[in-house]
ZAMARGU-4260 file (C-alpha; in steps of 0.2 Angstrom, whole numbers, plus 5000, padded with zeros to 4 digits):
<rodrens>
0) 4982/4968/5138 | 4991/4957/5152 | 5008/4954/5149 | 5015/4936/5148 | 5029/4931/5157
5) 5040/4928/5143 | 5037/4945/5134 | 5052/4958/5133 | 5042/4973/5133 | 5035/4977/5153
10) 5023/4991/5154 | 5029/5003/5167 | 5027/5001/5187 | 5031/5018/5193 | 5018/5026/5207
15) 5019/5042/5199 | 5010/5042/5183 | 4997/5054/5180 | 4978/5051/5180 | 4980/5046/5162
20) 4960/5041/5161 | 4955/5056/5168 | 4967/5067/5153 | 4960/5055/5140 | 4943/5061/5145
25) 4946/5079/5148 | 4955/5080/5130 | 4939/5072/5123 | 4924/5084/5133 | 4938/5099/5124
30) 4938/5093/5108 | 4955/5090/5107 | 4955/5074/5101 | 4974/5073/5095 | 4980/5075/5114
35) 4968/5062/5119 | 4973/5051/5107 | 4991/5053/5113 | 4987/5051/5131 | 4976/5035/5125
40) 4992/5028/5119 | 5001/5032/5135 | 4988/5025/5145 | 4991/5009/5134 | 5008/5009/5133
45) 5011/5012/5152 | 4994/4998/5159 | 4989/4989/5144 | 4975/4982/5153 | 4958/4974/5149
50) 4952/4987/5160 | 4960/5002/5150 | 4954/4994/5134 | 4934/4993/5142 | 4938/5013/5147
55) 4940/5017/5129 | 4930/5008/5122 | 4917/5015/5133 | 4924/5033/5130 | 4920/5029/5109
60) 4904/5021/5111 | 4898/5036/5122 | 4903/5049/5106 | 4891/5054/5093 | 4889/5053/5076
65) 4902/5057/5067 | 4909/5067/5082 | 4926/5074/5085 | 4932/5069/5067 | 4937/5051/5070
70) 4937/5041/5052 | 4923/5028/5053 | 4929/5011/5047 | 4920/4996/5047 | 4929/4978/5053
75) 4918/4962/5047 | 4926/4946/5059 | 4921/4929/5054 | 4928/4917/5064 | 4928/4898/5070
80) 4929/4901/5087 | 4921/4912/5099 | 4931/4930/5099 | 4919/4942/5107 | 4929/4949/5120
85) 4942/4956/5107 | 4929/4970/5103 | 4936/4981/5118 | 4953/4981/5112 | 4950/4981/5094
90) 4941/4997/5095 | 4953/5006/5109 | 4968/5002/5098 | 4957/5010/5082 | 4953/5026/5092
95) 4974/5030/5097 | 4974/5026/5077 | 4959/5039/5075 | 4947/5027/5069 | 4931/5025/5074
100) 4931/5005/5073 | 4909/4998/5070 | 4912/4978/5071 | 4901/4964/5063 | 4900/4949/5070
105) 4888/4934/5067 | 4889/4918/5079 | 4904/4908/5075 | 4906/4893/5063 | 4896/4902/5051
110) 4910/4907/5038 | 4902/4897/5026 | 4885/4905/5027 | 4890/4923/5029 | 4903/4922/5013
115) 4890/4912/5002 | 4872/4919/5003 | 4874/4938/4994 | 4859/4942/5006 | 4870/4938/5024
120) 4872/4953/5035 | 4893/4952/5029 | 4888/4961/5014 | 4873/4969/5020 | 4886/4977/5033
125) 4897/4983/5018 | 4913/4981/5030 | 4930/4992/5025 | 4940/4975/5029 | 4933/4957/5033
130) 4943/4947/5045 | 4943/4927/5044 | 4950/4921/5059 | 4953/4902/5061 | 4960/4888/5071
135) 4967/4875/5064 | 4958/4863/5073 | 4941/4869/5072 | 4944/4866/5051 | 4956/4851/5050
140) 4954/4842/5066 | 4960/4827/5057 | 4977/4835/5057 | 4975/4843/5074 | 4966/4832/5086
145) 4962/4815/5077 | 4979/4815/5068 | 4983/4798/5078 | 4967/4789/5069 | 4973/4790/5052
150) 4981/4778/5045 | 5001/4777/5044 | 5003/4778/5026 | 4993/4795/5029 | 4984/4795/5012
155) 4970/4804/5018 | 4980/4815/5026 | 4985/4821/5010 | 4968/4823/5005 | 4964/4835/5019
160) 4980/4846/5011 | 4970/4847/4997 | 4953/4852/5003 | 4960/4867/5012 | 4965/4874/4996
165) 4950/4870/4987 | 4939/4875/5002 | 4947/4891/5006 | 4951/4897/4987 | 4933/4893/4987
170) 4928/4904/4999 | 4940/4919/4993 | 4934/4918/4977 | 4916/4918/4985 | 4919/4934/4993
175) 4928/4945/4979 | 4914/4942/4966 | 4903/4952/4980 | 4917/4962/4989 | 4930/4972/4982
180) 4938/4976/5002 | 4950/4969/5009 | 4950/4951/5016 | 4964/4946/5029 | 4965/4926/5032
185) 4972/4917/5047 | 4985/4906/5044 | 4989/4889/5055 | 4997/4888/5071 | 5006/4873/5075
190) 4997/4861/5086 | 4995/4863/5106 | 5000/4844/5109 | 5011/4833/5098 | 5000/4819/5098
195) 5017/4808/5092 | 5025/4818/5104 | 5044/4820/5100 | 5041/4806/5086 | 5030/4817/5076
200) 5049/4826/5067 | 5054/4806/5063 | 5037/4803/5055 | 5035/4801/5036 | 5019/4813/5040
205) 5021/4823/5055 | 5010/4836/5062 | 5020/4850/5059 | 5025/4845/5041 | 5005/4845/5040
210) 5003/4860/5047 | 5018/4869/5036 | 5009/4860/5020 | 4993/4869/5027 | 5000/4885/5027
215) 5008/4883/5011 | 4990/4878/5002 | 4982/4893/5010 | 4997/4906/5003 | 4993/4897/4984
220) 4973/4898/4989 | 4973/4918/4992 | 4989/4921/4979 | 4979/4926/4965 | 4965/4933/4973
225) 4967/4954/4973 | 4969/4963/4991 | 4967/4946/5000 | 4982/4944/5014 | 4987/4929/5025
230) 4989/4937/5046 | 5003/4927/5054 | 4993/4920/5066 | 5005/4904/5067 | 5018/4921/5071
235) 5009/4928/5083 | 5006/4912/5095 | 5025/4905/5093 | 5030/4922/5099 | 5019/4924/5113
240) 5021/4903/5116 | 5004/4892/5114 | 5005/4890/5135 | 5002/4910/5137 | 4993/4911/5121
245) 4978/4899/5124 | 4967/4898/5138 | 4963/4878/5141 | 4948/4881/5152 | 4938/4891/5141
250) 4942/4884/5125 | 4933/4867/5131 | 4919/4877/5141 | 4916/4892/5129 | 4924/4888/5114
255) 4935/4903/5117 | 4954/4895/5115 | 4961/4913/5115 | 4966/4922/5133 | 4957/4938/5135
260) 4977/4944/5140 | 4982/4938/5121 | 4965/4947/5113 | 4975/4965/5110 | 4990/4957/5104
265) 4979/4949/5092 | 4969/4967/5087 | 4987/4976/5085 | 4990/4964/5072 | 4974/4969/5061
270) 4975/4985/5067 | 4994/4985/5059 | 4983/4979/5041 | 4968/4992/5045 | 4981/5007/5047
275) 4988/5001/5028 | 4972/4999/5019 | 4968/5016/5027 | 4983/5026/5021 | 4987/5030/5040
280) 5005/5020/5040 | 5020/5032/5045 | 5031/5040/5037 | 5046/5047/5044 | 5056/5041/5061
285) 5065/5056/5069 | 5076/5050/5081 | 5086/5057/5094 | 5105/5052/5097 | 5114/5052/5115
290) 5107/5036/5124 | 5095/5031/5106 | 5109/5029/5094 | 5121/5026/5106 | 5124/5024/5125
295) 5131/5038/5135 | 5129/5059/5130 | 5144/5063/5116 | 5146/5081/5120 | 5154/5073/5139
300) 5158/5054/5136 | 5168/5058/5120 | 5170/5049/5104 | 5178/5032/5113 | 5167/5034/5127
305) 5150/5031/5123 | 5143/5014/5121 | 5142/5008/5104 | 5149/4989/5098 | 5151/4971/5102
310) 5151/4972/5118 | 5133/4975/5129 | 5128/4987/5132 | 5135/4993/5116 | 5128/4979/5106
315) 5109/4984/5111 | 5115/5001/5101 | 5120/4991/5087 | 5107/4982/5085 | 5094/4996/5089
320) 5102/5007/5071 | 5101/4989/5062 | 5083/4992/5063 | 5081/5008/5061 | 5093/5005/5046
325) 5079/4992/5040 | 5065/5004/5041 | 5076/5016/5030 | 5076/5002/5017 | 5060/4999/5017
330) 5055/5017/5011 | 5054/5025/5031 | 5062/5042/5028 | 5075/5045/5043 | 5078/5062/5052
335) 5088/5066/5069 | 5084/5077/5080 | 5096/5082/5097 | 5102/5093/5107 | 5119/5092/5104
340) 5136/5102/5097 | 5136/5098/5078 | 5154/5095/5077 | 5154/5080/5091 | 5141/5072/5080
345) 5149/5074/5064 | 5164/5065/5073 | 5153/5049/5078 | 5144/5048/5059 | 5161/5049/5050
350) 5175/5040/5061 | 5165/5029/5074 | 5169/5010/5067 | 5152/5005/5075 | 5139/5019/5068
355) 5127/5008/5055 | 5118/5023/5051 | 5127/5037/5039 | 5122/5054/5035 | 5118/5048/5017
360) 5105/5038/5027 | 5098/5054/5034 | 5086/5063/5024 | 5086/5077/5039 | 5094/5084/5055
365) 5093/5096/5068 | 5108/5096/5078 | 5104/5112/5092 | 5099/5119/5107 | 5083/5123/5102
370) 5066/5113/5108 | 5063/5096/5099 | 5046/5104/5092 | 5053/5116/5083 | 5066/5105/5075
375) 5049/5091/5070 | 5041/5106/5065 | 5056/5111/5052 | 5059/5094/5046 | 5041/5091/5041
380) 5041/5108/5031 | 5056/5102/5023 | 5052/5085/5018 | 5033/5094/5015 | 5025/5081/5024
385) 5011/5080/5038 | 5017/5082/5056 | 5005/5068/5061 | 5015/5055/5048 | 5029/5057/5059
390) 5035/5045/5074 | 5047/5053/5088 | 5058/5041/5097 | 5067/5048/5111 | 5076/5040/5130
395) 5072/5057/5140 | 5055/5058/5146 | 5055/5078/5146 | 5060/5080/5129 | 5045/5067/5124
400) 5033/5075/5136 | 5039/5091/5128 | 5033/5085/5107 | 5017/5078/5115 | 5011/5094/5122
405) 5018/5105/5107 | 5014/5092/5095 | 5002/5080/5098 | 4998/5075/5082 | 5015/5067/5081
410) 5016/5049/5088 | 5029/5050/5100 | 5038/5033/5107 | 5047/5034/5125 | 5060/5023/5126
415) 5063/5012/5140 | 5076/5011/5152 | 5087/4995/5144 | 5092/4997/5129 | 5087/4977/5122
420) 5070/4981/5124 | 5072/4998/5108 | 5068/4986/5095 | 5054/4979/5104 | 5046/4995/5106
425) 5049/5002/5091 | 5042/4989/5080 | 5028/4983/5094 | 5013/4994/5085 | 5020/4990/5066
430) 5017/5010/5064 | 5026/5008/5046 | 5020/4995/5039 | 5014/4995/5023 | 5006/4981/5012
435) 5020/4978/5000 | 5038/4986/4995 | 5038/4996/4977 | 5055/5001/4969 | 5049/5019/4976
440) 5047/5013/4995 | 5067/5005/4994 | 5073/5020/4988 | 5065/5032/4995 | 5078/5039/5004
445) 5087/5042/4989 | 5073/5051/4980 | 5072/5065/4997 | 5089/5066/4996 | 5087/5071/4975
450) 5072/5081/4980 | 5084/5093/4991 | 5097/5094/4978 | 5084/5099/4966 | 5080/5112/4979
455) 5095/5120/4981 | 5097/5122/4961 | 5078/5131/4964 | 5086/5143/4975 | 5103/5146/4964
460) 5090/5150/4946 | 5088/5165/4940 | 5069/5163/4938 | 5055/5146/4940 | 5058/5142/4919
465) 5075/5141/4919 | 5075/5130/4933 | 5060/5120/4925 | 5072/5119/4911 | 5088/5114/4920
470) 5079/5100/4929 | 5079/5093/4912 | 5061/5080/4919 | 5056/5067/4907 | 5037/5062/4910
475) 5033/5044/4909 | 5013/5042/4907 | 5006/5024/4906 | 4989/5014/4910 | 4991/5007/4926
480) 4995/4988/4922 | 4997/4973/4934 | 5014/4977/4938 | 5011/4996/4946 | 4994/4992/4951
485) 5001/4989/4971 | 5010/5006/4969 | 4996/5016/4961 | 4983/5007/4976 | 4996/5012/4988
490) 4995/5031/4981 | 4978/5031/4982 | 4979/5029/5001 | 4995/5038/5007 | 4995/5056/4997
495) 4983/5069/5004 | 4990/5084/5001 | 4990/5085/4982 | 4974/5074/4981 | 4958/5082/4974
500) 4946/5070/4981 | 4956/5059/4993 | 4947/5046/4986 | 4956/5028/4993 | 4957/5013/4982
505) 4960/4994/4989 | 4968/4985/4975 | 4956/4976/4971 | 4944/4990/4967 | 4958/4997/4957
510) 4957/4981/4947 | 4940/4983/4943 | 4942/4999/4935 | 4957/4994/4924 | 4946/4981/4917
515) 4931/4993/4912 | 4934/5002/4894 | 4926/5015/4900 | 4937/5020/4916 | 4956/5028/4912
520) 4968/5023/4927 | 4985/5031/4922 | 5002/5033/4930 | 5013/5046/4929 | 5034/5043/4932
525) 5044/5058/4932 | 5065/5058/4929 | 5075/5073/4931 | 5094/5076/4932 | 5096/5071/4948
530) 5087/5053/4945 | 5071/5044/4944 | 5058/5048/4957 | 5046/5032/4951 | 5029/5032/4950
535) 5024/5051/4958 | 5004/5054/4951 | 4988/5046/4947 | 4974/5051/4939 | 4958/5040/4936
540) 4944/5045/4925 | 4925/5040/4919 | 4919/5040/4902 | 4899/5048/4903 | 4892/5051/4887
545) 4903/5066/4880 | 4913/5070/4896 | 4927/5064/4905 | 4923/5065/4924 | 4940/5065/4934
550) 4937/5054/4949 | 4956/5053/4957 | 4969/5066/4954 | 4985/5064/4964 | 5003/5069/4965
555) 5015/5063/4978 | 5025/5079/4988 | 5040/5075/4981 | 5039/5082/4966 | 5025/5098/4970
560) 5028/5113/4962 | 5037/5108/4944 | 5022/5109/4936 | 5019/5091/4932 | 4999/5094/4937
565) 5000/5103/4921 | 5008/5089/4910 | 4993/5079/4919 | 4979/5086/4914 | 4984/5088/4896
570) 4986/5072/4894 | 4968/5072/4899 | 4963/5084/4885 | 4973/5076/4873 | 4966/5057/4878
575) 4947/5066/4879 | 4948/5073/4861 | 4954/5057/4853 | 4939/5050/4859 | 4929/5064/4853
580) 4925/5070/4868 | 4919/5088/4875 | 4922/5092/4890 | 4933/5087/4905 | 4927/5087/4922
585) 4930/5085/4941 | 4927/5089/4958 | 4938/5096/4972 | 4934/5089/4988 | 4941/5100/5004
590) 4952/5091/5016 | 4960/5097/5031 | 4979/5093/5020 | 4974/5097/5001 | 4975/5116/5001
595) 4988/5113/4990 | 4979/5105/4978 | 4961/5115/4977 | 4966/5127/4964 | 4970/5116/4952
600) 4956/5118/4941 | 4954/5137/4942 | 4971/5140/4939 | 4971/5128/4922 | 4953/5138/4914
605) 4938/5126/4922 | 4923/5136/4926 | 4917/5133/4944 | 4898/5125/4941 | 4893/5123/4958
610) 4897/5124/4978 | 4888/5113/4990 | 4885/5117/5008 | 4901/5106/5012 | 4913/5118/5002
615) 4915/5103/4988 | 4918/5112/4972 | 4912/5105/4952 | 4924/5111/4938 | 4921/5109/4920
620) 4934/5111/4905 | 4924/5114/4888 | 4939/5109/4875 | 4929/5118/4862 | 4938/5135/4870
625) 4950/5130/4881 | 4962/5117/4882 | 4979/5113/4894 | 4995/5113/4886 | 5010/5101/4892
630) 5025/5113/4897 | 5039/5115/4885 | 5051/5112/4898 | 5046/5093/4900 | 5054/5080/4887
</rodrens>
């Protein structure tokens, strides 16, 4: 991935970097696919080269089967324009993601064809996410390269308008009676040449207020389509600028506009999309403070020493927590971890004027001597989370070094040397993205932050009911409607450890089983004294002859441990027997995070009916002898 000359983020020219191919492949003969995952991402990070991206791909192609653990998902591209070489950098950005990325791709031009014959390979393929990736130009030339033919009153113009979102709704619609995966559309970039040239802003109907009307059809075309999502293609090449972006040469020779340089840039963006749809987005930034927060090391620089305000350097400190700040409001819980003396950090988050971030930001902090991997390793049991949905962000190379080795499941970002390039490497990868913001994501923060006070009243009670009783929790179960139907999709592909069968739902598949009478899809919201934790469970459930067969049973970690599994599953009983049915039952699927999770039914009377050779468990509830009962303690 050749950097462009007008791109903040440099990789790194230092001599001394270690053999970082050689660790990749060393890791991966050893099984240890974590550490070669992180050392992939190094190897990226420090020489994002074509190269790099050939090595890896080579290094996935040469695994078998299956091997090592990686998450198979499939990526259908349909494109107007020839996009072959992004393959290598497609599948080296899925493998530091561990996925193991199988691409479909027909000749271009043949969108059309491939959406609108049921019997094409696209669905043949049966892809996880199907990409359309088009030019402008290739679809609307009459707006992009025979814009002056057209006549000035620009009537037909307008028509084109028009036929993109009849073609492209077309097309969607085409897709999702076939397909219930996602679908992520290209939108327009601005033309490479004003053919008006710097008349084209004066003109009743300019090329870019085409181009904006384009993009605007296209946003109504896939609006009410489920799970389709526009890529800000038009984004990506204004940020990168259309010289660095397109390669002139081959886009007439080959019909291949976009650099081979510009092709990972372009596979970072769907792999931001593909880490989403797969529930791999991260959850918690820990960050580190002395030269990250702020410039200069507190404990020696002193409260009006280090660098933090209006003035540079300061300013790229300011700006830095704004973001951070950001990710915090969009549901990214925050921790801090540094070696520092508590009491000169207090000082900076209570008096400094400058300090955007608070502690009622800060969901955790470990403020010691210690090493930074034990203090990851007691946040994550604290927030009772997964160590690999945590990002580290740290300026000292040692102390990152240090997490990788200990840790490698944690994704660990080094800092650069100038402080206006932090927001840039944060936010390069898009690691928290997610495809929408729920009431939950903006105030997620809040709800870790109830969830601790609810465990310190759990420490202070005399026994568990008294406490069940003093959290005073009101249960809120509904059918999934449109309104929650993002967040209960989103559930589906983020919780894992309370998840019986960690079966993930796109929204669109979620869709299909709230309009089928005989599917339940049910939310479950729980309030306790402390506030409202949102939408926290899902369950979804099959109706065969006189059975209820569970399908998805899932509780977020907030709120593990109060016994709303319980208020769960008698709502099953009691929705079973009012439609005279006998028996409830489901299937526990062992995961590497669900232990929590795999006693549910032994510990509520189910009687174990089978065990395959893969350790998946059959549970069956006969309501003739056994029911659950909802807990008292829940109003």
């Amino acid at each position: 991935m050749t950097e462009p000359h007008n791109q903040p983020v440099q990789p790194s020219k230092e001599a001394d970097h270690p053999d970082r191919r050689a660790t990749v492949r060393a890791s991966l003969d050893g099984g240890a696919v974590e550490s070669a995952m992180q050392s992939a991402r190094q190897l990226l990070q420090e020489q994002p080269s074509l190269m790099n991206f050939r090595f890896l791909r080579q290094l996935v192609d040469g695994l078998k089967p299956d091997e090592i653990g990686l998450k198979s998902y499939k990526i259908a591209l349909l494109s107007s324009f020839s996009i072959e070489f992004i393959h290598d950098s497609l599948i080296a950005l899925g493998f530091i993601n561990g996925l193991r990325i199988e691409i479909y791709q027909p000749g271009f031009g043949l969108i059309n064809q491939e959406i609108r014959d049921v019997k094409s390979g696209l669905y043949a393929f049966a892809p996880d996410v199907t990409i359309l990736a088009i030019e402008g130009e290739d679809w609307f030339p009459e707006i992009y390269t025979e814009f002056m033919d057209a006549e000035p009153s620009g009537g037909s113009l307008g028509a084109v308008i028009d036929r993109c979102k009849q073609e492209i709704g077309s097309l969607v619609r085409a897709f999702r009676s076939t397909l219930t995966t996602p679908l992520l559309v290209h939108n327009f970039a601005l033309p490479r040449l004003r053919r008006a040239g710097i008349a084209d802003f004066r003109l009743p109907i300019g090329q870019a207020k085409l181009v904006a009307n384009l993009n605007r059809s296209l946003d109504e075309a896939v609006a009410d389509i489920v799970d389709a999502h526009i890529v800000d293609y038009a984004a990506l090449v204004h940020h990168f600028g259309a010289q660095n972006w397109y390669d002139a040469r081959m886009r007439l020779y080959a019909k291949a506009p976009i650099a081979n340089g510009m092709l990972g840039y372009l596979s970072q963006e769907y792999m931001r999309y593909c880490r989403a749809f797969g529930g791999l987005a991260k959850k918690c930034l820990v960050v580190d403070l002395d030269n990250t927060l702020w410039g200069g090391v507190i404990g020696e620089d002193g409260i009006e020493g280090i660098q933090l305000g209006p003035n540079y350097p300061g300013s790229a400190f300011v700006e830095f927590q704004r973001v951070v700040l950001d990710l915090h409001r969009r549901g990214v819980i925050l921790a801090i971890a540094s070696k520092n003396n508590p009491a000169d950090v207090d000082a900076v988050f209570l008096s400094h004027r400058f300090m955007m971030i608070r502690k009622e930001h800060v969901a955790e902090m470990e403020i010691h001597w210690n090493p930074k991997s034990d203090s990851l390793k007691r946040i994550a049991k604290r927030l009772n989370i997964g160590l690999d949905h945590m990002v580290f962000v740290d300026d000292n190379p040692a102390e990152c070094e240090q997490v990788r080795r200990e840790l490698p499941m944690v994704t660990v970002i080094h800092l650069p040397r100038r402080p206006e390039l932090y927001v840039e490497t944060l936010c390069a990868e898009g690691l928290f993205d997610v495809l929408g913001l729920s009431d939950e994501d903006r105030h997620r923060g809040q709800l870790y932050q109830q969830r601790a006070q609810a465990e310190t009243m759990r420490s202070a009670s005399g026994n568990i009911e008294d406490y069940y009783r003093d959290l005073d929790m009101q249960l809120s179960i509904a059918r999934v409607d449109q309104a929650s139907r993002a967040r209960a999709a989103q559930l589906t592909q983020k919780t894992n450890q309370f998840n019986l069968t960690t079966v993930r739902y796109s929204e669109a598949e979620l869709a299909g089983r709230m309009a089928d009478p005989n599917w339940l899809a049910i939310s479950v919201g729980v309030r306790d004294r402390f506030g409202d934790n949102g939408i926290v469970g899902i369950m979804l459930a099959h109706i065969v002859e006189d059975r209820l067969d569970v399908d998805t049973f899932l509780l977020s970690c907030r709120v593990i441990g109060r016994t709303v599994e319980t208020a769960m599953l008698a709502f099953l009983c009691d929705t079973a027997q009012e439609r005279g049915l006998k028996k409830i039952c489901g299937l526990v699927v062992p995961t590497e995070k669900n232990l929590p999770a795999r006693d549910l039914y032994k510990r509520h009377g189910f009687s174990l009916q089978s065990e395959d050779v893969s350790g998946i468990t059959r549970w069956v509830l006969d309501m003739e002898f056994e029911l659950v009962q909802r807990p008292a303690w829940f109003g």
